[in-house]
C-alpha positions in Angstrom: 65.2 -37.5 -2.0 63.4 -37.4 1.4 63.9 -39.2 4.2 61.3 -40.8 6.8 61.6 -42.0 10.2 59.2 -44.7 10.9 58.3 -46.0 14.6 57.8 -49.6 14.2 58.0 -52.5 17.6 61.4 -53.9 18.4 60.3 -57.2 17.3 58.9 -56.1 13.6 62.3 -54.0 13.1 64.5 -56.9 14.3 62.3 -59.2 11.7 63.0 -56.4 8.3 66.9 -56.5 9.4 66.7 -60.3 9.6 64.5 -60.1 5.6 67.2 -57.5 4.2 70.1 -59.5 5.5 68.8 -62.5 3.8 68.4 -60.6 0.9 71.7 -58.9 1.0 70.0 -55.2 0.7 70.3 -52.9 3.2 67.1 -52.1 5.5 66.6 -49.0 3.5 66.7 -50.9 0.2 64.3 -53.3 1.1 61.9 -50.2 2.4 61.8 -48.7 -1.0 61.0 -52.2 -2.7 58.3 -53.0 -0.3 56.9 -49.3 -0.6 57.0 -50.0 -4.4 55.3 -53.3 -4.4 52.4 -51.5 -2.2 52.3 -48.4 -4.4 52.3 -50.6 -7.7 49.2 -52.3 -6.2 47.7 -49.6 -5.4 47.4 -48.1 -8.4 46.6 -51.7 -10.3 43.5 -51.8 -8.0 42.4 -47.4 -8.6 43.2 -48.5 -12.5 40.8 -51.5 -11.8 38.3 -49.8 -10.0 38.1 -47.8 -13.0 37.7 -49.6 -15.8 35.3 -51.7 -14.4 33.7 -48.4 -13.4 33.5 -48.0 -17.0 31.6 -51.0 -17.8 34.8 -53.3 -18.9 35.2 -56.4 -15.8 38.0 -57.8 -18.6 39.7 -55.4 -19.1 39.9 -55.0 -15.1 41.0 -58.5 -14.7 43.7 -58.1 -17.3 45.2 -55.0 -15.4 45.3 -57.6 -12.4 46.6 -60.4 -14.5 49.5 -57.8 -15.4 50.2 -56.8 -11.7 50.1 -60.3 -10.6 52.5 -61.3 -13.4 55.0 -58.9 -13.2 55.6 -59.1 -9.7 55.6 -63.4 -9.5 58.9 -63.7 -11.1 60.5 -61.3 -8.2 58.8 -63.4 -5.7 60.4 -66.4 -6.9 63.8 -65.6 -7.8 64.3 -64.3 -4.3 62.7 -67.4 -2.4 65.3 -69.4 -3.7 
């Protein structure tokens, strides 16, 4: 396992302990579950790119739908 330091403003690091505290996860925790979420989309949107690369703006979409789907009922649960 690695480990990164990041450099972030006072205000924005005061906000994520505030976010995991709400949560109940430590700042770390909620790190590796937003880095997640933005690697996830990442490669929904290169898999997207490439299928519709390839001719198929359905099959694209339905790569999207899937990304959007499985990350909604996270969303919610923890808004509660």
């Amino acid at each position: 396992m690695a480990t990164l330091t990041v450099r972030l403003p006072d205000d924005k690091h005061m906000r994520l302990k505030a976010l995991a505290k709400h949560k109940h996860i430590s700042i770390n925790k909620l790190m590796e579950e937003l880095s997640t979420q933005a690697i996830a989309e990442f490669d929904a949107e290169t898999r997207f790119r490439a299928i519709v690369a390839k001719g198929s703006i359905e099959k694209g979409l339905a790569v999207l739908d899937k990304l959007d789907n499985s990350l909604r009922p996270r969303r919610e649960c923890r808004t509660r």
